[in-house]
C-alpha positions in Angstrom: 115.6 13.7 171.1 119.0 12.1 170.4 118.7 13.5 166.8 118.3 17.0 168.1 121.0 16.6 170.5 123.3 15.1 167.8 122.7 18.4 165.6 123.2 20.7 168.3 126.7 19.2 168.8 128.0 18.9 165.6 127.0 23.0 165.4 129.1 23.6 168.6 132.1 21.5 167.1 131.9 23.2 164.1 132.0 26.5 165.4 135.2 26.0 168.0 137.0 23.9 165.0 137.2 20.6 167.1 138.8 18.0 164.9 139.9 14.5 165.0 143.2 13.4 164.2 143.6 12.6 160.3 143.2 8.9 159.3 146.9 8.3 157.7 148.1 9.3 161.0 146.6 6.3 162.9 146.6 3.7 160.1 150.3 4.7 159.8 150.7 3.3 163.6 148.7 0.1 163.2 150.2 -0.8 160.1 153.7 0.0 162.1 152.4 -2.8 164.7 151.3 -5.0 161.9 154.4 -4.8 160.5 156.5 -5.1 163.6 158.0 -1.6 162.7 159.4 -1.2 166.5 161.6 1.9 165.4 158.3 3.9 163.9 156.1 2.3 167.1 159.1 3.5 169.6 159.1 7.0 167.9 155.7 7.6 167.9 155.0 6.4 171.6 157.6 8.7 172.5 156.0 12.0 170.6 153.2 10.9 173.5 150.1 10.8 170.9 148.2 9.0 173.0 147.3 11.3 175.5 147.6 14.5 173.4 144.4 15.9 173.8 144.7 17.9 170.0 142.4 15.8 167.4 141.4 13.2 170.1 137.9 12.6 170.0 135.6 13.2 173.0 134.1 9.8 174.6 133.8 11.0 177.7 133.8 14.4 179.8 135.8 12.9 182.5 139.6 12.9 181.0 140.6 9.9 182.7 137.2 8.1 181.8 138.0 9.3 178.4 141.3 8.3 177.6 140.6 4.3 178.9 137.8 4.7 176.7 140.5 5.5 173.9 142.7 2.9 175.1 140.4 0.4 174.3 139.3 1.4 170.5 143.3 1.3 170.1 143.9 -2.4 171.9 140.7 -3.4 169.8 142.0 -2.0 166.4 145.5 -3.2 167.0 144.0 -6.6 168.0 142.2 -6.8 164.3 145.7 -5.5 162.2 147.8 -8.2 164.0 145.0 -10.6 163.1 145.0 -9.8 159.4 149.0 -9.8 160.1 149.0 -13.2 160.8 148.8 -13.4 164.5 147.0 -16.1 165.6 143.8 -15.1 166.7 143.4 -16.8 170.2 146.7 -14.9 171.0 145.5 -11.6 170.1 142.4 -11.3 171.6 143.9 -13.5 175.3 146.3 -10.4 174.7 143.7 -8.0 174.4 141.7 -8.9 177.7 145.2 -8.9 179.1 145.3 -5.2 178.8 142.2 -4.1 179.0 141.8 -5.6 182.8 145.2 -3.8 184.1 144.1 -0.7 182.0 141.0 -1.1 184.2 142.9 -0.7 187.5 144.6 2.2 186.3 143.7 5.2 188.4 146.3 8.0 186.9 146.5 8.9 183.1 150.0 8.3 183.6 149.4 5.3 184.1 146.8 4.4 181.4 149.8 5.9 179.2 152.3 3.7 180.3 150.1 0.7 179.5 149.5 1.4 176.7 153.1 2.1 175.4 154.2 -1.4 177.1 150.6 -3.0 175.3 152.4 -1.1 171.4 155.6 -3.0 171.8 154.3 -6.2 172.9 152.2 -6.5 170.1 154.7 -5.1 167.7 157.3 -7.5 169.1 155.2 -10.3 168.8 154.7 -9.5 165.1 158.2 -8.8 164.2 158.6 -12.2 166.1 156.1 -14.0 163.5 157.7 -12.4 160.7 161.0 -13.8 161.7 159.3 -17.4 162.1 157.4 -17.5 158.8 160.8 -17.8 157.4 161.3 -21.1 159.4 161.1 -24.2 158.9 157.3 -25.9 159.1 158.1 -28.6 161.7 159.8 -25.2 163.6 157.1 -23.2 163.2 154.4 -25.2 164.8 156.5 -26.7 167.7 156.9 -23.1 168.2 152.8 -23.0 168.2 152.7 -25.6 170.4 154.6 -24.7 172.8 152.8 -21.2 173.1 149.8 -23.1 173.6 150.9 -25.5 175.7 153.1 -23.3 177.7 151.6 -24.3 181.4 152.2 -28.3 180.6 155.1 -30.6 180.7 156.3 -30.0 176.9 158.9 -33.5 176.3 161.0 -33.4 172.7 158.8 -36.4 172.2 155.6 -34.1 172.5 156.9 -32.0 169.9 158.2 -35.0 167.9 154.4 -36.8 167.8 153.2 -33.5 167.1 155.0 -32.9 163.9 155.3 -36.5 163.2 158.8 -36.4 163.0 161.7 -38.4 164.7 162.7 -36.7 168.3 166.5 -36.6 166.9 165.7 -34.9 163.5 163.5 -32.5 165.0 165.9 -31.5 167.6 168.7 -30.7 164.8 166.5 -28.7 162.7 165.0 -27.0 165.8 168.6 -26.1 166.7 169.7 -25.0 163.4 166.3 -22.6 163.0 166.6 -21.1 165.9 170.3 -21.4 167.4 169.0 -23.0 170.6 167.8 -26.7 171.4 163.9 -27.3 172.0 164.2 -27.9 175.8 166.1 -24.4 176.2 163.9 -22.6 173.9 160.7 -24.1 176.4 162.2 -23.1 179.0 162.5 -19.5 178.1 159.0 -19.4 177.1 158.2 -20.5 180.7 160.7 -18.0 182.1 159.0 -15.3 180.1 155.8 -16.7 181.5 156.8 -16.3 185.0 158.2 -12.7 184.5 154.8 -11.7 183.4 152.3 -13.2 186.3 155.1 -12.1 188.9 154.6 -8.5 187.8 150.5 -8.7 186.9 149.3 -11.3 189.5 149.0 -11.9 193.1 150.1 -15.3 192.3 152.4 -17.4 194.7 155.9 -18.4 193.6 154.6 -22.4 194.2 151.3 -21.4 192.6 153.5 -20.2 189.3 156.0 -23.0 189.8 152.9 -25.2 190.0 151.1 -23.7 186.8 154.2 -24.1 184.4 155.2 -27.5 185.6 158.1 -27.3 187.0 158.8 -30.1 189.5 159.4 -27.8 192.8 159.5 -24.2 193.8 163.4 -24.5 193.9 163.6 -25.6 190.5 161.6 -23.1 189.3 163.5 -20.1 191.7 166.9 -21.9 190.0 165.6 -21.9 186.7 164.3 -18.4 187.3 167.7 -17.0 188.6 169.5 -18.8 185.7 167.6 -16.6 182.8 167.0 -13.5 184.3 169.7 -12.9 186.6 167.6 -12.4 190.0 165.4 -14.3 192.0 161.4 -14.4 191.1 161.5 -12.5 195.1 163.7 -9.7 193.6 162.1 -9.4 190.2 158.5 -9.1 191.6 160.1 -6.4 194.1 161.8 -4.3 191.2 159.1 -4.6 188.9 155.2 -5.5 190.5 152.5 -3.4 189.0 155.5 -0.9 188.2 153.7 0.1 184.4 150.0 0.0 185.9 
């Protein structure tokens, strides 16, 4: 039955000339991720070839149906390039299931498009990102890991220091020469970065997120907040909640 139905459709798409997209086209935009190309990502987000319907395969009859359908294959495939890129593979696929569950709540193709272009550039800035680290330092590099991984603890120089079995003064002079800002600045911009993405993805309370990243009160975390991105976490989460949904 299926066989039938299978020959039946590849007549009918033969006949009305219904073709996919040529290969080097795509594999030219996931080696651009892989690469962290953001100027040839950027440019081709903005020809929109996502959601041009020429040379998109059809996985579905409904169009929206069919395009988060599409949005997955492309988080999957660009999960696997930044893998074989170098990305660590806990990150990429945590950052996959990101996506996929707010492109799940996405009720507008609009929307699914606008998730996806934000879903490009964070992978490809987090792979021009690893590029730019594999020329640091090893000690750098993996307090760097750590602190990724470790981003919702209390992360102490001394941590970091244990961890790379290195003196807490050394490590804080190399740190600072890798990377132009000392350890306990550089956490707390990963923390701040944090924030900014579960005040705009998550019903989260600000003393549940001040709570999650350690910080040791809600006002410290507001200040903190204020400090890095120049508003408070109130304001930010006004501007910019479920704005790219």
């Amino acid at each position: 039955m299926l066989k039938n139905q299978w020959s039946k459709k590849e007549i009918e798409d033969s006949e009305y000339e219904i073709h996919h997209r040529a290969l080097s086209e795509e594999y030219s935009f996931f080696e651009a991720v892989k690469d962290g190309n953001i100027e040839a990502v950027s440019k081709n987000l903005k020809e929109e070839a996502f959601t041009n319907p020429e040379g998109m395969g059809i996985l579905s009859k409904n169009p929206l149906t069919n395009l988060k359908y599409h949005f997955v294959v492309t988080v999957a495939l660009v999960t696997r390039y930044c893998i074989d890129g170098g990305m660590e593979t806990e990150q990429a696929y945590r950052l996959s299931d990101f996506y996929i569950i707010h492109m799940d709540a996405c009720s507008t193709i609009q929307e699914i498009s606008d998730l996806h272009h934000e879903m490009a550039l964070d992978f490809t800035g987090k792979m021009r990102l690893l590029q730019k680290n594999a020329a640091l330092s090893k000690p750098v590099a993996q307090c760097i890991d750590y602190i990724y991984a470790h981003i919702s603890a209390r992360i102490t120089v001394e941590d970091l220091a244990v961890y790379t079995n290195l003196s807490a003064s050394y490590l804080s002079r190399l740190f600072k020469q890798n990377l132009g800002v000392s350890i306990s600045d550089y956490i707390r911009e990963k923390k701040i970065e944090k924030a900014q993405n579960l005040l705009r993805f998550s019903d989260f309370t600000y003393i549940q997120i001040a709570n999650y990243l350690s910080f040791s009160s809600q006002s410290h975390f507001i200040q903190t907040f204020q400090h890095y991105v120049g508003m408070t976490p109130k304001q930010y989460r006004s501007s910019k909640y479920k704005s790219t949904w």
